[in-house]
C-alpha positions in Angstrom: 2.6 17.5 2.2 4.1 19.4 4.7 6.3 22.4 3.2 7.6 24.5 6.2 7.5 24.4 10.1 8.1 27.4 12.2 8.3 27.5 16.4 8.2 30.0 18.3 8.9 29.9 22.5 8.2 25.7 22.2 10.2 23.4 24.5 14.0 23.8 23.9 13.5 26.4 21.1 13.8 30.3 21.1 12.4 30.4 17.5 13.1 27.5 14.8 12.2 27.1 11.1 12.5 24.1 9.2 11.7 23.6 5.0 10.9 19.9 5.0 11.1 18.1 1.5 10.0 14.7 0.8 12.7 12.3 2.8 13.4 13.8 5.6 15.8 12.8 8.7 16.3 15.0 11.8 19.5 13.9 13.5 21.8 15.3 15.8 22.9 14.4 19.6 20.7 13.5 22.4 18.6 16.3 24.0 19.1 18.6 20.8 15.5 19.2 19.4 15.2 16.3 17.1 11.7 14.9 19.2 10.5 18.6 19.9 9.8 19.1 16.0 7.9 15.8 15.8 6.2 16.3 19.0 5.4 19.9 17.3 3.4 18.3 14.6 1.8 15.4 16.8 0.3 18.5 18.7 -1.6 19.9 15.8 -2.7 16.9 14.6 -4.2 15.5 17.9 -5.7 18.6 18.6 -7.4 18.8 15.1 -11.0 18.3 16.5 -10.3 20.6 19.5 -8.5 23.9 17.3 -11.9 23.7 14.9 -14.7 23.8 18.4 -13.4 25.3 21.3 -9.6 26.8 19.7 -7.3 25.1 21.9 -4.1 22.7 21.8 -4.9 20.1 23.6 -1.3 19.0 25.1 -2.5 15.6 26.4 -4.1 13.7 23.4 -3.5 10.2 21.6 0.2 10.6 20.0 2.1 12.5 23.1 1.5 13.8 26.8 4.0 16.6 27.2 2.1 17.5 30.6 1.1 21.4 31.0 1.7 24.5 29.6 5.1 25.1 32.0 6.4 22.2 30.3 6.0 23.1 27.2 7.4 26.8 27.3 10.8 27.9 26.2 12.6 28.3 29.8 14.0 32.1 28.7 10.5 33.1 26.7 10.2 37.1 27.0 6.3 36.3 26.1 3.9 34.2 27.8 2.5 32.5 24.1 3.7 29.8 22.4 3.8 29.8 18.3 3.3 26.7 16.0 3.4 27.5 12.2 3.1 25.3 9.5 2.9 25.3 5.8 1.1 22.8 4.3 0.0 21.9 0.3 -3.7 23.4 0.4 -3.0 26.4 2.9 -0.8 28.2 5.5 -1.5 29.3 9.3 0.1 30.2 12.0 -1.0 29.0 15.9 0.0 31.6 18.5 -1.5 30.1 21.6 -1.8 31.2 24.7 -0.2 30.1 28.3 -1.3 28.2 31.1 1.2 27.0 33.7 -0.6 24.3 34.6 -3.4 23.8 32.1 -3.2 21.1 29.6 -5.2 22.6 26.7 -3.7 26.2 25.9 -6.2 28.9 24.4 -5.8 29.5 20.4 -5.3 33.8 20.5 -4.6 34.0 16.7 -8.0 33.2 14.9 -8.7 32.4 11.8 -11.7 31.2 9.5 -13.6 27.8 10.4 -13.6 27.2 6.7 -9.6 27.7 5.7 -8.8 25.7 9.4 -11.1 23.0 8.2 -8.9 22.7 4.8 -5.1 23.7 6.7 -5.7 20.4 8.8 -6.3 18.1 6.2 -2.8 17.2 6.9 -3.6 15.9 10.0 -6.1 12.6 8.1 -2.9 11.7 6.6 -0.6 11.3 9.3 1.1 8.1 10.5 2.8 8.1 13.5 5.2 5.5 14.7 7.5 6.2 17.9 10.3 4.9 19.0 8.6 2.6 21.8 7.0 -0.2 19.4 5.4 -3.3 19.8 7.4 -6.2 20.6 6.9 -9.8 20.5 4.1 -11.6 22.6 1.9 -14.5 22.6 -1.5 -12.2 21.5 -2.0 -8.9 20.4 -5.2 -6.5 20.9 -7.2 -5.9 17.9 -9.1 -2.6 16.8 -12.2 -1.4 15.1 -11.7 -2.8 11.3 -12.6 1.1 10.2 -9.8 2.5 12.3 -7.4 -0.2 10.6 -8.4 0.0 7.1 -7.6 4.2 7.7 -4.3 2.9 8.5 -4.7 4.0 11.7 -2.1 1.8 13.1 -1.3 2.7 16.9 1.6 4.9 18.2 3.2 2.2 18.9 2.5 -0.4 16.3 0.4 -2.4 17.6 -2.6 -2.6 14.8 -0.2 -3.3 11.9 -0.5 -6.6 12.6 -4.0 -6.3 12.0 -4.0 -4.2 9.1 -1.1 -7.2 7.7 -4.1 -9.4 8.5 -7.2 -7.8 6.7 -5.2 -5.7 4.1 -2.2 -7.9 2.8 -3.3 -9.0 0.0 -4.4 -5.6 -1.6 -1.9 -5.1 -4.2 1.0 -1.9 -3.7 -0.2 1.7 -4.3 3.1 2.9 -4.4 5.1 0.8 -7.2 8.5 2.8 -6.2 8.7 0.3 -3.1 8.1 -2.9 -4.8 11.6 -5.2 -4.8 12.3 -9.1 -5.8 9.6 -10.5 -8.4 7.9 -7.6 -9.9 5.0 -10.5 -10.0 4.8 -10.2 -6.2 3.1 -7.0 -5.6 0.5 -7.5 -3.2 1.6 -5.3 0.3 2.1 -8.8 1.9 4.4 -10.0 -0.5 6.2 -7.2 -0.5 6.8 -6.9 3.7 7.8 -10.4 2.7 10.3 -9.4 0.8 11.7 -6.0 2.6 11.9 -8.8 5.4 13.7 -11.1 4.2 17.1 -8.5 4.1 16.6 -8.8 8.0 16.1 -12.1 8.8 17.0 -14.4 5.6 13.3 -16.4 4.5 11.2 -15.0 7.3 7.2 -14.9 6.6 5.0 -13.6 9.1 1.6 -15.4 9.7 -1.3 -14.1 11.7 -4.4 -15.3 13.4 -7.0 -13.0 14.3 -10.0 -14.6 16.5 -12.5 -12.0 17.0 -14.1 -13.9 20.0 -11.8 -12.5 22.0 -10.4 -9.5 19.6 -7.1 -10.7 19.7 -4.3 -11.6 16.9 -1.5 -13.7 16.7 1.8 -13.8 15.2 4.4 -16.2 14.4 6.7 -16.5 11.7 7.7 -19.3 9.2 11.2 -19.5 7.5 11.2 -20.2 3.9 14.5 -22.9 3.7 15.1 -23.4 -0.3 11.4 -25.3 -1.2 10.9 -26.3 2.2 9.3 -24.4 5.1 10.3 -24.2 8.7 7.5 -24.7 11.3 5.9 -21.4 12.6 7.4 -20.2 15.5 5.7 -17.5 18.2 6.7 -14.6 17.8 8.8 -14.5 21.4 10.9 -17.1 19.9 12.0 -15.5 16.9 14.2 -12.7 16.5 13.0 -9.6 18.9 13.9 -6.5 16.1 12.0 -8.7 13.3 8.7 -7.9 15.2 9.7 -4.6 16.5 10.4 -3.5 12.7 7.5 -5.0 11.1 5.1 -2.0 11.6 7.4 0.4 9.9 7.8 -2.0 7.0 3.8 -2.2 7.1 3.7 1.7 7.4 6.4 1.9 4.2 5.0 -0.4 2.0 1.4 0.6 2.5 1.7 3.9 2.5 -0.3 6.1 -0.4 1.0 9.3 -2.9 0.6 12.1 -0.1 0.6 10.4 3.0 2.7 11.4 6.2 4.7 9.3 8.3 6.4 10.3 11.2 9.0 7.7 12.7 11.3 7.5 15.2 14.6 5.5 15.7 13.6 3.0 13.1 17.2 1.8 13.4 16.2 0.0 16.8 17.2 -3.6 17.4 18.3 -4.2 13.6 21.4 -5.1 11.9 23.6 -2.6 9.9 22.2 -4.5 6.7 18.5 -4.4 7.8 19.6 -0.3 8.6 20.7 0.5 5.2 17.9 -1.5 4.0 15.3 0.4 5.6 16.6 4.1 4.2 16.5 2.2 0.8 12.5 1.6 1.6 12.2 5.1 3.1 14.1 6.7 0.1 11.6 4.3 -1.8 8.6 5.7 -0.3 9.3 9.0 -0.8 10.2 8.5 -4.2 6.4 7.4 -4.8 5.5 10.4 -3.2 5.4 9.7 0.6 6.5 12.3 2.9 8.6 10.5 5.6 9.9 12.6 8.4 12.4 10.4 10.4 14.6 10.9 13.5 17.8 8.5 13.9 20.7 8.0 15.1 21.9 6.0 12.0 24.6 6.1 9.8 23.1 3.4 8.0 19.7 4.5 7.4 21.6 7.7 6.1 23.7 6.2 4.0 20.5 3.6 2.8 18.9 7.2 1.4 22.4 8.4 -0.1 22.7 4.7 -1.7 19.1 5.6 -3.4 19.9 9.0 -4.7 23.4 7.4 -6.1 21.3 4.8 -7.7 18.8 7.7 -9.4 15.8 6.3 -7.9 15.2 9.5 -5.6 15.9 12.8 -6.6 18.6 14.3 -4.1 15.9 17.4 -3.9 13.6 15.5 -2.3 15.8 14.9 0.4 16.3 17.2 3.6 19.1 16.6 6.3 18.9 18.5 10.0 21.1 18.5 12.6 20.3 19.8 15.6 23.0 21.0 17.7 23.6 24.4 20.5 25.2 26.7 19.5 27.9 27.7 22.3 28.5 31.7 20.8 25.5 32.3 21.0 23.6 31.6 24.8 23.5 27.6 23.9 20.7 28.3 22.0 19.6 24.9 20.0 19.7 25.5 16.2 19.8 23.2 13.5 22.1 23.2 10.1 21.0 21.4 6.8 23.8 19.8 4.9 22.3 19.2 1.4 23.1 15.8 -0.5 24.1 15.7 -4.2 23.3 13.3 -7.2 26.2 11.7 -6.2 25.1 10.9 -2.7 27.6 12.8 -1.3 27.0 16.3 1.5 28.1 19.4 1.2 29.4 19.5 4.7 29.8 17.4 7.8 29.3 19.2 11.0 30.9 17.6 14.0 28.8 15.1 15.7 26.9 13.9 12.2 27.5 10.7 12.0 31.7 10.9 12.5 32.4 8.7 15.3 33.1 6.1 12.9 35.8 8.2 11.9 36.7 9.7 14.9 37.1 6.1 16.5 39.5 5.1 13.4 41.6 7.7 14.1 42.2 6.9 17.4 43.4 2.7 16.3 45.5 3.8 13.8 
């Protein structure tokens, strides 16, 4: 689990520190720092391989492509280094590296044992990422080594859930907090089934792999009463069904101290399939998950408040950010951390979290 983050010079931030807990959901308006601190980690962990041999971030790699080091650099930086620190469960370090203006692998200067790097990353085997630009429906889907898959190794963007779905569904739940409907059902296909059907009433994915020409395909069948629909392709069903169903995948499947990383799972889904899907993060984390989210969702907020009310997560395992500037002092971006209560409720509501609702009543009344 990831305990503390601290930046130093990266992107849009003069210096930031963040305690993460379990649940966690960056939020704030567009172009505050939400993506930066995801982006942050993404770094470290695709440049595991590179930081143990030759002691460099590598800031092209297979989660993001931030371009060179001038991209990367806080505009006003008195220092030409850039600082990533992070706490983790077995071990604490802190990256200063070094600056290139137009290199895309920056030179580690603080150094520190092969052995205790080795054991800091272990975070990084851990790590699901799933961004905001996910798969969407189509008539076949490119499959990947089974190894990869059964590591959950799912794609940036998805795309191998389906696969994993495929090989993998019928394993039953490691994480029991997540399981909903008939507590018979408990295999991790059963129970996408089942966090499904709050989107789209009945819905049952079915998939095809044909390894003649690596490919998979999906359609979905709805369950009407005892009867079932015909299957339909999956570009004639629903387009947020398919562009959620890796999340729900990720959720469900997700072991005691894995990390997930998601952004905008809100996208293309109804405020009851929103608030569902904070009920299956708050879930996950309950069962030990650490889920670091950015949205732009009331309703997946108030899915994790609806949890804590309910006392199946522990309001300390929650952590709220907002990222905002700060106008008296340089526009610097900072970020403020209302802190939720057994009763679901904050402690304080800083204008522009999640008060337009509010603000727009006000204005037909």
């Amino acid at each position: 689990m990831l305990r503390e983050l601290d930046l130093k010079n990266f992107k849009c931030f003069e210096k930031l520190h963040i305690n993460f807990s379990t649940v966690n959901i960056l939020t704030g308006l567009n172009g505050m720092g939400k993506s930066t601190v995801i982006q942050s980690l993404l770094l470290l962990a695709q440049s595991k391989k590179s930081i143990l041999s030759d002691e460099t971030l590598c800031i092209k790699g297979r989660y993001v492509n931030l371009g060179t080091g001038q991209d990367i650099l806080y505009e006003k930086a008195e220092e030409d280094e850039i600082g990533i620190g992070i706490q983790a469960d077995k071990a604490e370090e802190k990256f200063l590296f070094g600056y290139g203006f137009e290199k895309d692998a920056l030179p580690l200067k603080k150094v520190c044992s092969e052995i205790k790097r080795e054991v800091f990353m272990s975070w990084a085997e851990r790590l699901l990422y799933l961004s905001a630009y996910r798969i969407e429906p189509q008539f076949l889907y490119q499959i990947e080594n089974e190894y990869n898959v059964s590591e959950r190794h799912f794609g940036k963007n998805g795309e191998f859930a389906i696969q994993y779905l495929k090989l993998y569904g019928g394993d039953n739940v490691a994480n029991k907090k997540v399981i909903i409907g008939d507590v018979d059902k408990t295999t991790v296909a059963e129970q996408v089934k089942s966090w499904l059907d709050i989107i789209s009433p009945g819905v049952s994915p079915i998939i095809n792999i044909d390894m003649s020409s690596r490919t998979a395909e999906l359609k979905y069948e709805y369950i009407e009463g005892r009867e079932k629909t015909n299957s339909y392709k999956s570009v004639n069903v629903g387009f947020g069904i398919t562009y959620v169903l890796p999340i729900v995948v990720g959720l469900v499947s997700a072991k005691q101290g894995d990390i997930l990383l998601i952004e905008n799972p809100e996208a293309h889904i109804h405020p009851k399939g929103q608030r569902m899907l904070g009920e299956l993060i708050a879930a996950s984390g309950a069962g030990g998950v650490q889920v670091i989210v950015e949205t732009h969702s009331d309703h997946v907020l108030n899915g994790i408040r609806v949890a804590v009310k309910k006392n199946k997560l522990d309001p300390k395992e929650t952590g709220f950010f907002f990222f905002y500037k700060d106008v008296d002092d340089s526009y610097k971006h900072k970020v403020m951390c209302p802190i939720l209560d057994r009763n679901g409720r904050l402690d304080e509501w800083p204008e522009g979290f999640f008060d337009e609702w509010d603000n727009a009543l006000l204005e037909l009344l």
